[in-house]
C-alpha positions, 0 to 999 in steps of 0.5 A: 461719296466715292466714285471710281471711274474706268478703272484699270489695274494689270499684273505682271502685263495680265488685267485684273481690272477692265475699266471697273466703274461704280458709285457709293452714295453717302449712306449707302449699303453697296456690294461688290460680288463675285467668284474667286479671281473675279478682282474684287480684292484687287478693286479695292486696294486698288482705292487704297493705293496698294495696288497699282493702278494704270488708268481711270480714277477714284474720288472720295469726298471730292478728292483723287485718291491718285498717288496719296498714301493709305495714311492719307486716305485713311484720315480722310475718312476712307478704312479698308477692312482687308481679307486677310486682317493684317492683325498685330498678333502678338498684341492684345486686343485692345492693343490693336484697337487703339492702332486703329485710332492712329489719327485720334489725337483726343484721347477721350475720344478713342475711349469713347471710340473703345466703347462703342467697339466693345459693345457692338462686339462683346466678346472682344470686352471680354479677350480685351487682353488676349492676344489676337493671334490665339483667338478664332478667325470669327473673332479675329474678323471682329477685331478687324472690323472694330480696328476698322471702326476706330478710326472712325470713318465716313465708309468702311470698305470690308473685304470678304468678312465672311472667308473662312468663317463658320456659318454661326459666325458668318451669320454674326458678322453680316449681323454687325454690318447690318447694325452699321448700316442701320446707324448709318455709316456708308459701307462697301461691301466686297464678298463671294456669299452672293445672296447674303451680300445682296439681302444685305445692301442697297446697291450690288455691282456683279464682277466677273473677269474684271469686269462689271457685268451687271448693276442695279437695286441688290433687291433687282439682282437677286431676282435676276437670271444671270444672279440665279443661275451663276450663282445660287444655281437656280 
């Protein structure tokens, strides 16, 4: 479903990526781990078009993302769910939920679509009027995940869903992409929480100084040396 091939993205001449490559299959839980500076936020807006790429390549559906716009590339069926939530903080919750359903021109649709959001997150049913900037950063995490959702895409990228979150609330979060998955949407995970990234998904790829450093079943990283003893200080 996407496959990004040798990619490479500088900053100010200093590389941030070196020749990443990876695959997500339709279906597909997949992970992207790593410490902080590993590149993992750049690899994906990278796919988005918000980062600048200098060679290498991402297809999504049989399509190169090269030189389209994130307005295209979100009708595609591609949502990036980004770490900081690029909220509309004035609105309302439900007001930021239907801008995520910009490309839905039927409005039953995008009713159904609300729905579905509210049932998956109650919480947000119930501050459906309230503003998103005076909530917490868990339920403004929710917000962005179902924003993410409304438009109703094929894969759902979510960069770290968990920052900055209490650990209840990190547990809850995992908890929906888990229920996602289990529906059946495709989605890319980009995340510091190793093990929790890892139990999580299908597939994981191990980022480090830009580069992918290990891949294979998330079950087979998790009982790696490099996995154990870099990250979960075994």
């Amino acid at each position: 479903m996407l496959e990004i091939k040798d990619l490479v993205v500088s900053y100010a001449g200093l590389p941030v990526l070196q020749g990443v490559s990876l695959k997500v299959e339709k279906g597909q839980a997949v992970s992207v781990v790593g410490s902080n500076g590993a590149g993992k936020s750049t690899l994906l807006k990278a796919v988005m078009g918000r980062a600048r790429v200098s060679s290498g390549r991402a297809v999504f559906r049989g399509q190169d993302l090269a030189g389209l716009r994130t307005e295209k590339i979100v009708r595609l069926g591609l949502v990036y769910v980004p770490e900081d939530r690029k909220l509309f903080k004035p609105l309302s919750v439900e007001e930021n939920l239907k801008l995520g359903a910009f490309i839905v021109d039927d409005p039953a649709q995008v009713q159904g679509r609300l729905e579905y959001v509210y049932e998956l997150f109650p919480r947000l049913a119930e501050r459906r009027q309230q503003a998103a900037g005076s909530m917490s950063g868990g339920e403004q995490q929710m917000l962005a995940i179902g924003r993410g959702l409304m438009s109703g895409p094929k894969l759902l990228m979510l960069d770290e869903p968990s920052l900055g979150l209490a650990p209840l609330m990190v547990s809850e979060v995992f908890e929906t992409v888990r229920r996602l998955r289990q529906e059946g949407l495709t989605v890319l995970l980009v995340e510091q929480n190793v093990r929790e990234a890892l139990e999580l998904t299908d597939h994981g790829y191990i980022l480090q100084t830009g580069r992918i450093r290990q891949e294979g079943p998330s079950s087979d990283l998790l009982r790696s040396d490099m996995v154990r003893e870099a990250f979960l200080g075994m």
